[in-house]
C-alpha positions as CSV (number, residue, x, y, z in Angstrom):
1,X,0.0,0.0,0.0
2,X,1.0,3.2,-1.1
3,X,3.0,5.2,2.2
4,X,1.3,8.3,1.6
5,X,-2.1,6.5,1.8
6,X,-1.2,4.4,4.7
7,X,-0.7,7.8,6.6
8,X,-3.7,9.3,5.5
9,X,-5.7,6.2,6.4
10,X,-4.1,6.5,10.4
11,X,-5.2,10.1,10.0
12,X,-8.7,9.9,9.4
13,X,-9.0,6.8,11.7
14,X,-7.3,9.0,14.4
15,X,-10.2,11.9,14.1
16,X,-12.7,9.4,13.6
17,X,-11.7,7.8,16.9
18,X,-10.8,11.3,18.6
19,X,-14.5,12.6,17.8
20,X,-16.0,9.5,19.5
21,X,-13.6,9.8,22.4
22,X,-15.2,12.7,23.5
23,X,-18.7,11.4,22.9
24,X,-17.3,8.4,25.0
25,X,-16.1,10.4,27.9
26,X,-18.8,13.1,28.1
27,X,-21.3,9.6,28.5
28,X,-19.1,8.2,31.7
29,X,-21.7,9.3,34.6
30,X,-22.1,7.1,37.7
31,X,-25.7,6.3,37.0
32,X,-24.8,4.6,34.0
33,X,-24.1,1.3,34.7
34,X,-25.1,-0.6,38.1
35,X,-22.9,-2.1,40.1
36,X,-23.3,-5.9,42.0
37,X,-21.9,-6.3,45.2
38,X,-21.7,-10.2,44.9
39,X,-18.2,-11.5,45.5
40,X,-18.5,-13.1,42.2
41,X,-18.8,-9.8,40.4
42,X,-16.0,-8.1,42.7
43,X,-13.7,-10.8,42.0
44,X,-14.6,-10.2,37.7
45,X,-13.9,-6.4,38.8
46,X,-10.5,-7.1,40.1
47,X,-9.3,-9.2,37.8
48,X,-10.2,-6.5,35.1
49,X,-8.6,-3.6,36.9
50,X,-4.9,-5.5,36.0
51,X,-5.6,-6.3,32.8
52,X,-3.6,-4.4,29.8
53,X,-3.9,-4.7,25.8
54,X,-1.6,-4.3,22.8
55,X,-2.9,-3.2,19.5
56,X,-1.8,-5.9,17.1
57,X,-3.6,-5.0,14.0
58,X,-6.0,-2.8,12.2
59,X,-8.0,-3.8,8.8
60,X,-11.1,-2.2,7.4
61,X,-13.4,-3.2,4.8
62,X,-16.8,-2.6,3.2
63,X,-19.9,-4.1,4.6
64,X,-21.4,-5.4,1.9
65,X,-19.6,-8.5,0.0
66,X,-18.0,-7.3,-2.9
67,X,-19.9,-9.9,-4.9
68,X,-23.2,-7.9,-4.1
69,X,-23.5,-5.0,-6.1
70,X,-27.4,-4.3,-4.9
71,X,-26.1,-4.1,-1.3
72,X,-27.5,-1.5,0.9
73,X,-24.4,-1.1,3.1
74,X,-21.9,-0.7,0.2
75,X,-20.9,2.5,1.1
76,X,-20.4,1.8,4.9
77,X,-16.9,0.6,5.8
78,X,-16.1,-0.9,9.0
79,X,-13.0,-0.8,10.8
80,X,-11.4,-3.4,13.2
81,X,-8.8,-3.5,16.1
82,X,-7.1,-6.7,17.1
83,X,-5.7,-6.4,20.7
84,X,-4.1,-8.7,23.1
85,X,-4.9,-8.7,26.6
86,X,-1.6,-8.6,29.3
87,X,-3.1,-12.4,29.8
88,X,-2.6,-13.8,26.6
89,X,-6.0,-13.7,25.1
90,X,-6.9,-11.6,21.8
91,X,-10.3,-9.6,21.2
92,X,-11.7,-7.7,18.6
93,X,-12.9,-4.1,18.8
94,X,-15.1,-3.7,15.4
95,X,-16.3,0.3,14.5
96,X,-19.1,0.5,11.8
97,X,-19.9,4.0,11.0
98,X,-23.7,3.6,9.7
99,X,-25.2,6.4,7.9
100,X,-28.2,7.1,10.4
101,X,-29.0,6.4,14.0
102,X,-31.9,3.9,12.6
103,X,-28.9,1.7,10.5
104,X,-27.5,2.0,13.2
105,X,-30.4,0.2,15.9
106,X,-31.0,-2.1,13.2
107,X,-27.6,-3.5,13.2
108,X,-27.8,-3.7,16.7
109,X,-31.0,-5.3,17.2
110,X,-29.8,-8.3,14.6
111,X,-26.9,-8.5,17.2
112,X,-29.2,-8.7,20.1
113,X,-31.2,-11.4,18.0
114,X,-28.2,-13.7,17.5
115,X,-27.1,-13.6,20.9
116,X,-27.9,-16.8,22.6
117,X,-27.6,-15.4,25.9
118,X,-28.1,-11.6,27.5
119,X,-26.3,-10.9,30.3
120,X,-26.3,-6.9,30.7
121,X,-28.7,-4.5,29.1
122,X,-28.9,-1.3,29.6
123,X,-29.1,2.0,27.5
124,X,-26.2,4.9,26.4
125,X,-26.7,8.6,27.6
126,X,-25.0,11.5,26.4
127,X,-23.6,14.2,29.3
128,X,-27.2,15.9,29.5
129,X,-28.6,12.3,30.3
130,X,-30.2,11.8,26.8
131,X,-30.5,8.2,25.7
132,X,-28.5,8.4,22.5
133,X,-27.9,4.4,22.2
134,X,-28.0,0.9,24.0
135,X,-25.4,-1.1,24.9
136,X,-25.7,-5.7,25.3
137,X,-23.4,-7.8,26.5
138,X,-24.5,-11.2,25.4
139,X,-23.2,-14.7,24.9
140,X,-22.8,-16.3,21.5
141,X,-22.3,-19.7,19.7
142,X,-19.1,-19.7,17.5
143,X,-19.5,-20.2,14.0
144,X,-19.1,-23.4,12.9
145,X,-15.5,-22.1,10.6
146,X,-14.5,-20.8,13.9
147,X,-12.8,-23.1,16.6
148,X,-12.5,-21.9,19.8
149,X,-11.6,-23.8,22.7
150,X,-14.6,-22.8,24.9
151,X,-16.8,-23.0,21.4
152,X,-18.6,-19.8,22.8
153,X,-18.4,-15.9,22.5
154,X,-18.7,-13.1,24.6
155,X,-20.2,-10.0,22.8
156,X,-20.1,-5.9,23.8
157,X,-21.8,-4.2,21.8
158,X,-23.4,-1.0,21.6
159,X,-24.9,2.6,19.9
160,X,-23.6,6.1,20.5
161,X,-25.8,7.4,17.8
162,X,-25.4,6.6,14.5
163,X,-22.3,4.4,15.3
164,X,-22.0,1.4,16.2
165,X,-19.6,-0.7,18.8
166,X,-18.5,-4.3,19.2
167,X,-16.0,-6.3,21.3
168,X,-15.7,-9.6,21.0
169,X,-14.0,-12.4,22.6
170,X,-13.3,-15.8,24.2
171,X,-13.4,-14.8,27.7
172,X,-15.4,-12.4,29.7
173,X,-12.7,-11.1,31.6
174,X,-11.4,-10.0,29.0
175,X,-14.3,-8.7,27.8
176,X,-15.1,-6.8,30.5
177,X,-11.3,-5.5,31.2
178,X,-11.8,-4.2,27.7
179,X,-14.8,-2.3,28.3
180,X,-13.8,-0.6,31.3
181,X,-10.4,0.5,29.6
182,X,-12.8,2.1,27.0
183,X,-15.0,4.1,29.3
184,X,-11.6,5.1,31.2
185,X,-9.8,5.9,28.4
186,X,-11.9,6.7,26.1
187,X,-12.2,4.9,22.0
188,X,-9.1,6.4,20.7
189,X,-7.0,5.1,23.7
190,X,-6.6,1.8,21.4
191,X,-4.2,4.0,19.1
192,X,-1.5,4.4,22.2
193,X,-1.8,1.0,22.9
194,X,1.3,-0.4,20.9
């Protein structure tokens, strides 16, 4: 790939991530997500709080197969982030910028669909306390040309308007570290993570 390119590629990814940075961070109220005070859940917490990643790769692509010309997403591209956690384990981070905050849901709600399992549900609010999105964590079957040695999924994902959000990965620890490095650090934190 052309050098030049490359560069302006980073670029735009970097404001792209910067802009939802700040929509990440102005969201990070107290009220937003509950806490449980079961051991079981404090133990998940701790284990997260220790927990660091490395961004291994980043690809992008169009939504749409290439093969489908009549494609209503062939204009959206999506981007990805492979990271490995400090324990070993790798997780995605996927970004698709839909055109509209009703793309947007429906990509979400074929998400929630496919999840086999719901564990968290609960809904995204701007500063002012506006509901601007929802956010699942849910567990999911591997597809069949995917081994895994647990053969199941864990799935973040979620709407800040008309984007959409997903982690994925094998364990929930993971998972979950993930997420709270996100609403810490805010989205574009994955680009200092090398």
């Amino acid at each position: 790939m052309n050098m030049a390119l490359r560069e302006g590629i980073v670029v735009g990814l970097f404001a792209l991530l910067t802009f939802f940075a700040a929509a990440t961070s102005a969201k990070q109220g107290p009220a937003k997500q509950e806490r449980t005070s079961s051991p079981e859940a404090q133990t998940v917490q701790e284990s997260t709080a220790h927990t660091t990643f490395v961004l291994q790769l980043i690809s992008d692509g169009i939504l749409c197969p290439m093969d489908d010309r009549g494609c209503e997403d062939k204009d959206i591209m999506w981007k990805n982030f492979n990271l490995l956690a400090s324990d070993g384990h790798t997780l995605d981070l996927a970004s698709i910028p839909f055109p509209s905050v009703g793309r947007s849901k429906k990509h979400f709600d074929i998400s929630t669909r496919a999840a086999d399992k719901i564990m968290r549900r609960s809904p995204e609010s701007n500063s002012k306390g506006d509901q601007i999105g929802e956010r699942v964590l849910g567990l999911c079957s591997e597809p069949k040309d995917v081994k895994s040695p647990t053969g199941a999924l864990y799935k973040l994902f979620w709407t800040w308007g008309a984007n959409y959000w997903e982690v994925r990965g094998e364990h929930l620890e993971d998972v979950l570290a993930l997420e709270q490095r996100l609403r810490e650090q805010g989205i574009d934190a994955v680009w200092r993570w090398h």
